[in-house]
Structures are given as structure tokens and as C-alpha cells.
KEMI-816709 format. One record per residue (C-alpha): residue in three letters; x, y, z. Coordinates in Angstrom, 3 decimals. Example, Ala and Ser with C-alpha at 12.3 -4.5 7.8 and 13.67 -1.06 7.14 Angstrom:
2
   res       east      north         up
   ALA     12.300     -4.500      7.800
   SER     13.670     -1.060      7.140
This chain:
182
   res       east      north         up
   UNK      0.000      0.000      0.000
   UNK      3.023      2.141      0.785
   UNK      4.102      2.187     -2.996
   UNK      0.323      3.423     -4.125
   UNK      0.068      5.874     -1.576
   UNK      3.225      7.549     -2.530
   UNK      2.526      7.033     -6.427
   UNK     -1.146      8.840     -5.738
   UNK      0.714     11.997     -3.805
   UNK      3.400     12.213     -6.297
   UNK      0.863     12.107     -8.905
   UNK     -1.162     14.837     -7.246
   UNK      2.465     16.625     -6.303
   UNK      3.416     17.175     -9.929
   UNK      0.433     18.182    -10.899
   UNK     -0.247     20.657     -8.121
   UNK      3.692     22.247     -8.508
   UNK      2.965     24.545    -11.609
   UNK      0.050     26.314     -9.462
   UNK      1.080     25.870     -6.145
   UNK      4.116     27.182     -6.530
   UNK      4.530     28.853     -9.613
   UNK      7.441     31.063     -9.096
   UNK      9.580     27.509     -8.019
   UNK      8.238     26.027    -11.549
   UNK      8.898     29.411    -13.654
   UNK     12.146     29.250    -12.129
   UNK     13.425     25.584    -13.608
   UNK     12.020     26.885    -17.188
   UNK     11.679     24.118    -20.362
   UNK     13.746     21.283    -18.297
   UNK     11.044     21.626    -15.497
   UNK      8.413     20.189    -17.937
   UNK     10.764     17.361    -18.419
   UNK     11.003     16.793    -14.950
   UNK      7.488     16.978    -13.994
   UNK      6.581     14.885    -16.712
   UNK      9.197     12.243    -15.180
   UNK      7.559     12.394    -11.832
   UNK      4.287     11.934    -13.593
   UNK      5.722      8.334    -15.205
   UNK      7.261      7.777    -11.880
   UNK      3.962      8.263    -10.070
   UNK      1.940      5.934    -13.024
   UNK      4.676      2.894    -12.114
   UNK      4.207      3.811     -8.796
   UNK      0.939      3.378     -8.702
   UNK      0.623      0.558    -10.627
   UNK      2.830     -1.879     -8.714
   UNK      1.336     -0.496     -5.792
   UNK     -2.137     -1.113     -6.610
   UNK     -1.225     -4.828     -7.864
   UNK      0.825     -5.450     -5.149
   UNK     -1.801     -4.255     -2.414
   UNK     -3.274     -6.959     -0.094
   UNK     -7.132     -7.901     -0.990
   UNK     -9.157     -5.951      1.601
   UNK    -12.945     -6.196      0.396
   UNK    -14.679     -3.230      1.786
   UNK    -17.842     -4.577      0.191
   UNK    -19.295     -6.174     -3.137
   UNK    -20.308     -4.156     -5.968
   UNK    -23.684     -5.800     -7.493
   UNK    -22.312     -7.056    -11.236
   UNK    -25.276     -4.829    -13.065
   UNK    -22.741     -1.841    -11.817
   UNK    -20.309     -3.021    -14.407
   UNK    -22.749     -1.336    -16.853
   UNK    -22.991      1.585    -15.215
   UNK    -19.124      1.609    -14.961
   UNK    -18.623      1.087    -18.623
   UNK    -20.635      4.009    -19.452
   UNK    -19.463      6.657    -17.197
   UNK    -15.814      5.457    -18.244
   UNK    -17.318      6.698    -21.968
   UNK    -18.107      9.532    -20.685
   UNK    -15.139     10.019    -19.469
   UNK    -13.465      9.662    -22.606
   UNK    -15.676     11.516    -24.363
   UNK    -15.161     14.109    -21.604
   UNK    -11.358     13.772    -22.179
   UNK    -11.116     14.416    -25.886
   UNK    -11.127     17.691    -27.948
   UNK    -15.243     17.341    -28.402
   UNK    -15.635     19.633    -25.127
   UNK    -13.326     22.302    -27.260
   UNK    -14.340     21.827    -31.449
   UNK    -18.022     20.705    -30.397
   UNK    -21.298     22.209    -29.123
   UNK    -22.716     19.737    -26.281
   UNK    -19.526     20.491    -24.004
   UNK    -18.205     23.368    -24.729
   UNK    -19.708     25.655    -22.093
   UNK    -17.817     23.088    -19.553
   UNK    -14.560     24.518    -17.922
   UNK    -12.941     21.645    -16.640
   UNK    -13.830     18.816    -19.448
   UNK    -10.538     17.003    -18.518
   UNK    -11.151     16.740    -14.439
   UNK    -14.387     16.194    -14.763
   UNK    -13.880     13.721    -17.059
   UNK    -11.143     12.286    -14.922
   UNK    -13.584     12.500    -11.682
   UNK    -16.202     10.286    -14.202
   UNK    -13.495      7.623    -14.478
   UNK    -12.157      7.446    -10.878
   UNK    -15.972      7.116     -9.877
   UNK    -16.679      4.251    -12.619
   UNK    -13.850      2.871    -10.836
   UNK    -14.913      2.929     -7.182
   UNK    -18.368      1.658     -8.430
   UNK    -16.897     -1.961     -9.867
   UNK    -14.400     -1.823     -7.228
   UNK    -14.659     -2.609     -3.375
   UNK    -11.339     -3.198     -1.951
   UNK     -9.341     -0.966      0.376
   UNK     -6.353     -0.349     -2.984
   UNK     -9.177      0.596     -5.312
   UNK    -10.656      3.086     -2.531
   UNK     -7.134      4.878     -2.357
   UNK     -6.256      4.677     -5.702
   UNK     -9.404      5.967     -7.444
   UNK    -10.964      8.137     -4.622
   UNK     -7.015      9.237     -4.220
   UNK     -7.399     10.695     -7.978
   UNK    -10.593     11.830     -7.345
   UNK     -9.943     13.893     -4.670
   UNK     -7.000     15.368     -7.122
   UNK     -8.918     16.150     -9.809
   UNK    -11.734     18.126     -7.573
   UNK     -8.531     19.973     -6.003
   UNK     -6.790     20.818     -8.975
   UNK    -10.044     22.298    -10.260
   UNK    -10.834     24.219     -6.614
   UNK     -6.805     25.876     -7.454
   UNK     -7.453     26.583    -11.081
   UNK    -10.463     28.473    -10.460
   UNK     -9.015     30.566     -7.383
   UNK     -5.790     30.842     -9.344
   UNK     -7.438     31.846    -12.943
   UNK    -11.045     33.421    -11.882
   UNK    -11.995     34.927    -15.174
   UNK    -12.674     31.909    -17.605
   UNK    -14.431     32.321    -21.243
   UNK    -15.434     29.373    -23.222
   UNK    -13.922     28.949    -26.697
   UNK    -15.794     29.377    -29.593
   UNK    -18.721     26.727    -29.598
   UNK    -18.131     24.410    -32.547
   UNK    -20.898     21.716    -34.447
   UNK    -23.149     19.034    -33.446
   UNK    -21.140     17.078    -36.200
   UNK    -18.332     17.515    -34.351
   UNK    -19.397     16.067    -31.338
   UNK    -20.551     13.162    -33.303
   UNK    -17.217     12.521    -34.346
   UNK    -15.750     12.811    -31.003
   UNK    -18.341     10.585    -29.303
   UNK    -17.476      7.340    -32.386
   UNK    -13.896      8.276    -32.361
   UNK    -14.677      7.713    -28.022
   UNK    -16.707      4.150    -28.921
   UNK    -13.531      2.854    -30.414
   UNK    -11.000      4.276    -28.004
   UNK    -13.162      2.622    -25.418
   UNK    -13.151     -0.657    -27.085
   UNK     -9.175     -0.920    -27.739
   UNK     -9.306      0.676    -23.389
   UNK    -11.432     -2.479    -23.055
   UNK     -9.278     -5.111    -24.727
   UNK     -5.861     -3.744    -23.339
   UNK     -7.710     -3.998    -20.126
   UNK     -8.341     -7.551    -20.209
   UNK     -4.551     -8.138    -20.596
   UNK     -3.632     -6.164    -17.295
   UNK     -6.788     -6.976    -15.526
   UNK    -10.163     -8.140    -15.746
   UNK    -12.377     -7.892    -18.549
   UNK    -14.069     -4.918    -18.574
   UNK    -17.898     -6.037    -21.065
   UNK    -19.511     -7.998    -19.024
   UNK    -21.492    -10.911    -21.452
């Protein structure tokens, strides 16, 4: 659990350095994005042999009808995550497409998932994707959205999302379980 923990707070550290402390991050210039973007990987591996090295501690037992629910708030989520929020119409009044998105997957995730590793892993990147969007919007009050783009558009998005979720799905089944239920 040790290895998760500290992947999660690294993960949420490197995020949280270019607006916590922006004058530290100005200050290491282009080879700071390098670095944070290091820490980043680190925090991934981190969290990844951490979370499949954690002891099994059920904290309960998901119904298996939740794996539908999962499976479409983690296509959300994508959807959420790509540039329909930006080019489209359906989204685009949204500020924080990307977190929220991100908060739609960690969710999905906590809903399939009822161990003790899952709880810290995906409520731990929950809870960093509400914060970083609590700092952005104290940091950078005055938001506009961009110029609202076409219903076609977000068509595009949502099928390019369809098949981004089925390759998710398959590479999931090599790493873990498998993610359609039948």
C-alpha cells in the first residue's frame, strides 16, 4: 500500500507544482516540464505496482449490473477527455472537461471496485482532480469558453470515443479483468 500511496501523492504533487508554486516552476524553465513529466511516469509505475501489489481488503461487493454503469461513465469520461468539449457544441460551455472527465473515471472505478487499494487509488485521484479544479479556479477566476463548434463535431468525437473505449477495453483484459460484461 506504501508504494500506491506515494505514487497517488506524487501524482497529485506534480500536478499541483505549476500552481502551487509557480514562481519555483517558472524558475526551472523548459527542463522543469521534463522533470514533472518524469515524476508523472514515476507516479503511473508507482501506482501501478502499488495497486497490484496491495493486499485484498474487500470493503464490500459491488452488485455485477454496476459493471454497466461503470462502462458508461468510463465513456463519458473519454468523451469528456477528448477535444469534443473544445471543437463541439454539447460540451463546450464546460470549464474543466478534462477533471471532470477524470472524476467520471475514478468514480466508474470505485463503483466496480470494493477493496481498500481501489478506494485509495481511485478516490485518491478523485480527490485530485476536484482539487486541482478548486486551485485553477481561485488561481485563474476569469474563464471564457472557446468558440462553440458543431453538433457534427461532437458526433465525431463521441465514435472516435466508442472505439477508443473498445481498444481501453481489450488492453484492459490483458492487465486486468475484462471490462464487457457478457
Amino acid at each position: 500500500m506504501f508504494l500506491l500511496v506515494l505514487g497517488v501523492l506524487l501524482w497529485a504533487g506534480a500536478h499541483f507544482f505549476k500552481r502551487l508554486m509557480p514562481d519555483a516552476r517558472a524558475k526551472t524553465g523548459d527542463a522543469g516540464k521534463g522533470a514533472v513529466a518524469l515524476a508523472i511516469v514515476a507516479s503511473i509505475v508507482l501506482m501501478v505496482i502499488g495497486y497490484r501489489g496491495a493486499e485484498v481488503v474487500d470493503l464490500w461487493y459491488p452488485p455485477l449490473w454496476m459493471t454497466h454503469v461503470n462502462n458508461f461513465l468510463v465513456l463519458v469520461a473519454i468523451f469528456m477527455m477528448s477535444p469534443a468539449p473544445r471543437k463541439g457544441r454539447i460540451l463546450n460551455g464546460m470549464r474543466h472537461p478534462m477533471l471532470a472527465g477524470f472524476k467520471a473515471w475514478a468514480i466508474a472505478h470505485l463503483l466496480v471496485n470494493g477493496d481498500l487499494a481501489s478506494v485509495i487509488l481511485f478516490g485518491g485521484l478523485f480527490a485530485w482532480a476536484l482539487a486541482e479544479m478548486i486551485v485553477i479556479n481561485k488561481a485563474e477566476p476569469n474563464w471564457t469558453p472557446t468558440e462553440r463548434g458543431t453538433y457534427a463535431k461532437d458526433g465525431m468525437f463521441l465514435i472516435a470515443s466508442l472505439i477508443l473505449m473498445s481498444i481501453i477495453g481489450y488492453v484492459h483484459y490483458w492487465v486486468g479483468p475484462w471490462p464487457y460484461p457478457v
